[in-house]
Structure formats: C-alpha cells, structure tokens
N, C-alpha and C positions, 0 to 999 in steps of 0.2 A: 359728740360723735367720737369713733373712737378711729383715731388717723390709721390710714391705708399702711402705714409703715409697721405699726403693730397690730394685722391681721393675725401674722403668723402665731402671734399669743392664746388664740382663739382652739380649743381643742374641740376638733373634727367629732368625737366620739360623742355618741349618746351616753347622757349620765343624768342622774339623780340631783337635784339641787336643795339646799336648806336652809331656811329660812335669815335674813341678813347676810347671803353670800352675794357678793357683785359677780353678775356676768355679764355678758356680750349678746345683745338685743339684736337680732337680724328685722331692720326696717323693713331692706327690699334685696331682690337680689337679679339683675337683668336677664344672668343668665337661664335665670328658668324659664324666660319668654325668648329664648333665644336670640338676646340682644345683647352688644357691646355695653361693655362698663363693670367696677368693680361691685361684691358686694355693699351696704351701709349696713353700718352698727352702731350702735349706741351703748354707752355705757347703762346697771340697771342692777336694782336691789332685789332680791326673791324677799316678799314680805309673805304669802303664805301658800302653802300646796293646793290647789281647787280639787277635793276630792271627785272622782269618779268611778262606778259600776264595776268596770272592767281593770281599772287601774293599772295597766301594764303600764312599761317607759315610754312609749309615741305618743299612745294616749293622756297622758299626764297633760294638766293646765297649772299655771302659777298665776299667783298674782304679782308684779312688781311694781316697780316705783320708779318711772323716768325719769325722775326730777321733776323740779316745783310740783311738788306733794301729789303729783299725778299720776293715779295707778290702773292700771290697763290688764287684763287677764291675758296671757298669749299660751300657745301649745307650747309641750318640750322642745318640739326641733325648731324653738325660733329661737332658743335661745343655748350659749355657748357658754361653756369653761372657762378659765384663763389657765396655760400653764402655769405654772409657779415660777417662778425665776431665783435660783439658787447662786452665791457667788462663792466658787470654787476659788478663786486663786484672787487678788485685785487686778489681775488682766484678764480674765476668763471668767464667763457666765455661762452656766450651763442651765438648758431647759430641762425639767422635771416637772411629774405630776405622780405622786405615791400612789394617787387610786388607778390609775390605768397602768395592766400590767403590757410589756414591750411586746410587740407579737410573737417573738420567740421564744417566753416563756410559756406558752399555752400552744395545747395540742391545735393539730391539723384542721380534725373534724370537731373539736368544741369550738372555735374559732367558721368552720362553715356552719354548723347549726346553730350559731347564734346570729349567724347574717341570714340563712334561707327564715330561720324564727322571725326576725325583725322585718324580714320584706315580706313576709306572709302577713302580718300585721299591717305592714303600709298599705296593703294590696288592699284594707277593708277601708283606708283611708280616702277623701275626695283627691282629686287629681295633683293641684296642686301641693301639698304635705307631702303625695307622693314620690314627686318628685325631687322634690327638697332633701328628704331622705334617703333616694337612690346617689342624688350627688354628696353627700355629707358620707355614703359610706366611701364612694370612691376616692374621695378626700382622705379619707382616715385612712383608706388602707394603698393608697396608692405608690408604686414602689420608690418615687423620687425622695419621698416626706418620710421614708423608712430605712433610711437608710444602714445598709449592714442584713438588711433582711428584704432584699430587693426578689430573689425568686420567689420566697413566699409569700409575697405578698402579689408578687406577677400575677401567682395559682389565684389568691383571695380576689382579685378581680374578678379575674375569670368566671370563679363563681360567683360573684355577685351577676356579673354579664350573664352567665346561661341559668341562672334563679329569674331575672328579671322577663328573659325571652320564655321561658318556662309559663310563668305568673301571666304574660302578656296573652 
C-alpha cells in the first residue's frame, strides 16, 4: 500500500504511462459513493499498453503487476504518476515532474479545450470512470494544489463546473 502520507506524490493529471514505470494503483476511493475515508493505492509496474480502437488517454488499459507476479489489466484513470522528487539544497526538497507543464505556462483556452475535450470523452464513459475523472480534474486543477496560480485555476474550475452542467 502506498501510506496516506505520501498521497500527495500521486499526480492528479492524466498521462501516458511506459512500460516498467512504477505508479500508484487506485484500489478504491469512498468518495465517489459519497462516503467518508481516504483514497487506497497501491504501489504497481506498467508491464504493457492493452491496445485499443479509439485509443485516446481515458480510454487507454495497461496491464501491471501488483506484486507476487500478479497482473491485473486496469483503465488509465485508475492509475497515477509519482512526482519526481528533486533535492535542491540538503534541507530543501522540491517536487517536479518535467512532463507536466505549470498552468501558467499554457494559454487560457488550450488549457479549457483540453478539459471540455477530455470530459466529452468521459461523457461516452460508464458512470463510475466518469466520475473518477470529473474529480481527478478538480484535483489537478484546483486552486489550493497551485499555488501562485490561484485565479487561474479559480477560472479552470469553473469551467470544468459549467462543461460538466453543460454535458449533464
């Protein structure tokens, strides 16, 4: 399992994963049935891509490897990143991830068509996935976790909020 302490390791964003990377396995998560408790994670190896059809990022499967040589195929958005952890100074450790650019290096509106794109996608998804990824965007872009870019990302809420009432 991967301790409650180092959730915050887990990066929010959808991405592409390649083959021998460790990421972060979402078990279960209460709050999508609207219950108390935290998510669970588990640590997990991508051993390979499950091609499909349409092949966007949501729709993406992998296969990984939980440990003791047991491999289970799950979708993209069950599984997570790790930031990288850099050491700046020997008293100071800074988080980075070189593939994810900061929200303020990218415009306004490429930054909202790539969230209305990606909820239009959810939108073809069963309920639950859907959900999953309506909260994994508010995660990622929510203005506490972005610190220094707090009104833009106020706005990217927002639009995520009236894409979802839109969609609904």
């Amino acid at each position: 399992f991967i301790p409650i302490e180092d959730h915050h390791l887990l990066n929010d964003a959808f991405e592409e994963f390649e083959p021998g990377e460790y990421v972060g396995y979402e078990l279960e998560d209460p709050s999508l049935q609207r219950q108390e408790g935290n998510a669970t994670y588990i640590y997990a190896v991508i051993i390979d891509i499950i091609a499909n059809e349409d092949c966007n990022l949501l729709t993406k499967h992998y296969r990984i490897n939980i440990g003791d040589a047991q491999e289970i195929v799950v979708d993209a958005a069950d599984l997570y990143k790790f930031h990288r952890l850099n050491t700046a100074t020997s008293s100071e450790i800074v988080l980075s991830d070189h593939r994810r650019e900061p929200p303020r290096t990218r415009g306004r509106q490429e930054v909202f068509d790539e969230i209305s794109n990606l909820l239009e996608d959810a939108w073809k998804l069963p309920e639950e996935r859907k959900k999953k990824i309506i909260k994994r965007l508010y995660l990622r872009w929510h203005p506490d976790k972005n610190l220094g870019d707090e009104e833009f990302c106020t706005e990217v809420c927002q639009h995520i909020q009236n894409e979802t009432s839109r969609l609904e």
